[in-house]
C-alpha positions as CSV (number, residue, x, y, z in Angstrom):
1,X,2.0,-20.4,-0.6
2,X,-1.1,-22.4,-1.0
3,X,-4.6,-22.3,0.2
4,X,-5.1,-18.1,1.7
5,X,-6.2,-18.0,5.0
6,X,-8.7,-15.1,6.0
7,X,-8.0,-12.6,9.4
8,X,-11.3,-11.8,11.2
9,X,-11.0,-8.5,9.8
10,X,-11.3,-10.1,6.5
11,X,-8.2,-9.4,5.6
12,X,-5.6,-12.0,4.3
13,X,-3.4,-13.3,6.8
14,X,0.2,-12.8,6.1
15,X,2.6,-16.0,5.8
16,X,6.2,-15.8,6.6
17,X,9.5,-18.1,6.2
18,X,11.2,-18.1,9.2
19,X,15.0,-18.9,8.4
20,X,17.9,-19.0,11.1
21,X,20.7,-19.4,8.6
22,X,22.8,-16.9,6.7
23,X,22.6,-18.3,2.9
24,X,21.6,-15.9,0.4
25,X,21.3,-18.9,-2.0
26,X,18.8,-20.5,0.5
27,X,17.3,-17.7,1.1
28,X,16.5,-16.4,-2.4
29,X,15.2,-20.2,-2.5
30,X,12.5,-19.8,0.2
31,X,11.6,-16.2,-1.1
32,X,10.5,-17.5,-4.3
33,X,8.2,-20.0,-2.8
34,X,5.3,-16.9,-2.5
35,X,5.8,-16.5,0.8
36,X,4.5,-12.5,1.9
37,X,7.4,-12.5,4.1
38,X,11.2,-14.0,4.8
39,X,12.2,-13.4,8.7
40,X,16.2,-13.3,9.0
41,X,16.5,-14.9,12.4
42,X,19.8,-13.0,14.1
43,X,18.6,-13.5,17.7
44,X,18.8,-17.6,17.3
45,X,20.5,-17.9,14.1
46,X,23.8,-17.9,12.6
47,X,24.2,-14.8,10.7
48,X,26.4,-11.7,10.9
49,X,26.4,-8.2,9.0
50,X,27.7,-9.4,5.6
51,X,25.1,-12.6,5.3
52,X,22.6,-10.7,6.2
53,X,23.4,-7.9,4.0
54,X,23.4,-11.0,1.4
55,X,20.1,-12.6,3.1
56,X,18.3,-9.0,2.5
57,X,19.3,-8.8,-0.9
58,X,18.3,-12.5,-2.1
59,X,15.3,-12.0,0.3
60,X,14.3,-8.8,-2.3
61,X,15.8,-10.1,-5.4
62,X,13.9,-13.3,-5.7
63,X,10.6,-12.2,-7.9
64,X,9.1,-9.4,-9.1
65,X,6.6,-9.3,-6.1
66,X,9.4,-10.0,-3.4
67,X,8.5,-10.4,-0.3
68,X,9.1,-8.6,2.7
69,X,12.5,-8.8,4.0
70,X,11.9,-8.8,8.1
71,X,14.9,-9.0,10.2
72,X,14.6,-10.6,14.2
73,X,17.1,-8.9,15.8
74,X,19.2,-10.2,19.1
75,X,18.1,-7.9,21.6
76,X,16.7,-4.5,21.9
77,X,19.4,-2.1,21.8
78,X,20.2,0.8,19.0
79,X,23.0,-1.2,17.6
80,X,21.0,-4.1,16.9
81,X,17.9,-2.0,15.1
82,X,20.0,0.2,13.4
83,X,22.5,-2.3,11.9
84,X,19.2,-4.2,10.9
85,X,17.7,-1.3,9.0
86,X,20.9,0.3,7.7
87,X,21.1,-3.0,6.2
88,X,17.9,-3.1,4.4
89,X,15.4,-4.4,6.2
90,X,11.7,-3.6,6.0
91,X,10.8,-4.9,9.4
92,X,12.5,-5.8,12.4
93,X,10.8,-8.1,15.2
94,X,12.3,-7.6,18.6
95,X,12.5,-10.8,20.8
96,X,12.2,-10.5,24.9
97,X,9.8,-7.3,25.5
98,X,8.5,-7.1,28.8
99,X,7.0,-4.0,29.3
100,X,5.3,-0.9,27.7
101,X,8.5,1.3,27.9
102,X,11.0,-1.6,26.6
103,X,8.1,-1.4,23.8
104,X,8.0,2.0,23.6
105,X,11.9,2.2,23.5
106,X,12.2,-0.4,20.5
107,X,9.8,2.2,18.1
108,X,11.6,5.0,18.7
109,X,14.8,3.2,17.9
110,X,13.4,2.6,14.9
111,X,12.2,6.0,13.9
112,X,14.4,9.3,12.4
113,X,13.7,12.3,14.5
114,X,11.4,13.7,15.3
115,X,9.4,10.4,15.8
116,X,12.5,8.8,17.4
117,X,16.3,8.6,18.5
118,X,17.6,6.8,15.2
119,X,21.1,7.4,14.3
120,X,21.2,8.0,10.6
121,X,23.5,6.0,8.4
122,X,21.8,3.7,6.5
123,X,24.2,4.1,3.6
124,X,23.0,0.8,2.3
125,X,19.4,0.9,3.0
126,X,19.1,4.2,0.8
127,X,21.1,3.1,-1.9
128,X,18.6,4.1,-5.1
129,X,16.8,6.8,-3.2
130,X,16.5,10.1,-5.6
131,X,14.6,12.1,-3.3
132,X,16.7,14.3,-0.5
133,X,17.9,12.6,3.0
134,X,14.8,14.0,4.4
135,X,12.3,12.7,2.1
136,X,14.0,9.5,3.0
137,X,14.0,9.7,6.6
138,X,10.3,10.5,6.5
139,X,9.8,7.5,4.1
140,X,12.0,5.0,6.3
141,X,9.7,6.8,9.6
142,X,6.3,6.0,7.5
143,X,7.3,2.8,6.2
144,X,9.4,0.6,8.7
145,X,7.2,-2.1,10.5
146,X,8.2,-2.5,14.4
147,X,6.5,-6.3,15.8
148,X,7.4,-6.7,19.1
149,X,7.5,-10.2,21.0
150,X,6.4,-10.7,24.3
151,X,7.8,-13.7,25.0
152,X,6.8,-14.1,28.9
153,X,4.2,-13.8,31.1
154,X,4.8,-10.3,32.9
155,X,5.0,-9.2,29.3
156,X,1.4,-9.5,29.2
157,X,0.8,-8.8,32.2
């Protein structure tokens, strides 16, 4: 990934691939390149369920140290996060927030009650897990990264 750039904080910054197509193959390509992140673009790109499933995987698979597999969804709804999660992903970004509550509404979706409304079924996403279903949920609720994007100006308003 090259030269490391340095956060005010002094902590690293983080570098991501941003990639809009489905390939695993060309995804498990960028992975590899040391990249801390690969973003699965579903908003603007072309994938569906079974290439992301795919993109997730090669996204995971490529190196010992793979990076984080992040997932833009297409919109904020349930459907969108939960397909996103139950299909492996570590983060999810969520395009086209505009206020506090659509904010507000995006983490819960993320999150296993009590912290949130998600439905669970992430039959894929737990594949491996040898703790119990609640150990997981609490897991999934501690570990899942929720970036939102506020893409306008009354967003920031």
């Amino acid at each position: 990934a090259g030269q490391q750039q340095v956060a005010p904080s002094g902590a690293r910054a983080k570098i991501a691939a941003w990639i809009v197509g489905g390939s695993p193959l060309y995804t498990e390509v960028i992975a590899r390149q040391g990249f801390d992140a690969v973003v699965v673009d579903q908003q603007h790109g072309t994938g569906e369920v079974v290439p992301l499933l795919q993109a997730i995987d090669a996204a995971r698979d490529a190196a010992g140290n793979a990076p984080l597999a992040v997932v833009r969804i297409e919109e904020l709804s349930d459907g969108a996060i939960a397909k996103a999660l139950d299909a492996g992903a570590a983060a999810l970004i969520c395009p086209m927030i505009n206020s506090v509550e659509e904010c507000e509404a995006f983490v819960r979706a993320t999150k296993f009650p009590p912290a949130g409304h998600r439905s669970y079924g992430p039959h894929r996403a737990a594949l491996g897990w040898e703790g119990s279903r609640g150990d997981w949920t609490r897991a999934s609720n501690a570990c899942v990264q929720s970036f939102a994007m506020l893409e306008t100006r009354g967003a920031a308003e």
